[in-house]
C-alpha positions in Angstrom: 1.1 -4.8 19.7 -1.8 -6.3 18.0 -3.6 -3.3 17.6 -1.0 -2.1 15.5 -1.0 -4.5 12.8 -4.8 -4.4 12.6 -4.2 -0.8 11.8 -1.6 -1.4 9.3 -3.0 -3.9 7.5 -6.9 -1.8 7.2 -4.1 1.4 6.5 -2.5 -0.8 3.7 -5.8 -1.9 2.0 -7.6 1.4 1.8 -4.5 3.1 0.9 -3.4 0.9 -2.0 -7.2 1.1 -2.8 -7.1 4.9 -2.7 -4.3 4.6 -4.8 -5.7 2.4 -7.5 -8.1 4.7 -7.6 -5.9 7.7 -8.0 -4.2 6.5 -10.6 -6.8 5.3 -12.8 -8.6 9.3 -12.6 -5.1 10.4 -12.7 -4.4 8.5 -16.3 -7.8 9.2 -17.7 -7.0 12.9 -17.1 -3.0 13.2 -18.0 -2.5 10.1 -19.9 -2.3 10.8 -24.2 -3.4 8.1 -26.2 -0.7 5.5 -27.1 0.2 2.3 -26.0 3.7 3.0 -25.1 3.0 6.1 -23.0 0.1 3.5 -21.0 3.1 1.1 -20.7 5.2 3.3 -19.3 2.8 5.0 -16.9 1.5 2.1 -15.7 5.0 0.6 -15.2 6.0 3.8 -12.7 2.7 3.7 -10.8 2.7 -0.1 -10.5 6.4 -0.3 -8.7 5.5 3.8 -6.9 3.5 2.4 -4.2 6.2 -0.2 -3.1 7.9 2.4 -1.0 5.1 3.2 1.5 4.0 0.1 1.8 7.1 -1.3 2.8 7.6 1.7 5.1 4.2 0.8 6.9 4.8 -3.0 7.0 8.3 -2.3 8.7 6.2 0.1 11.2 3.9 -3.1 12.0 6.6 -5.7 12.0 8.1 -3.5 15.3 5.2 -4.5 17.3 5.7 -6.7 20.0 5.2 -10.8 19.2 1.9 -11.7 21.3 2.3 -13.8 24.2 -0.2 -15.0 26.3 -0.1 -14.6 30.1 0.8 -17.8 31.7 -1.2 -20.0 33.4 -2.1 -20.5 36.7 
């Protein structure tokens, strides 16, 4: 349905926002001063939200292909 990848995709950008955002307060909090360690952290949160996302992308991609009624 439709109506399920509209809710996927607004699901996907305020949770990959939310996540940003977690992240970011996350590092200012846990993360000691060093390039490497950044690096690092960075690196494993960057590629960590890859695994819901897909998750929720292959939940939208079972909705039904829309076709429109026929005509007359």
């Amino acid at each position: 349905m439709r109506l399920r990848i509209l809710f996927g995709t607004l699901v996907l950008i305020a949770g990959l926002a939310a996540y940003g955002l977690a992240v970011a307060g996350l590092a200012a909090h846990v993360l000691p001063s060093g390039p490497v360690a950044a690096l690092l952290f960075y690196a494993v949160a960057g590629l960590a939200w890859i695994w819901p996302a897909a998750w929720l992308v292959r939940w939208m991609q079972r909705a039904r292909p829309f076709r429109p009624p026929p005509q007359g």
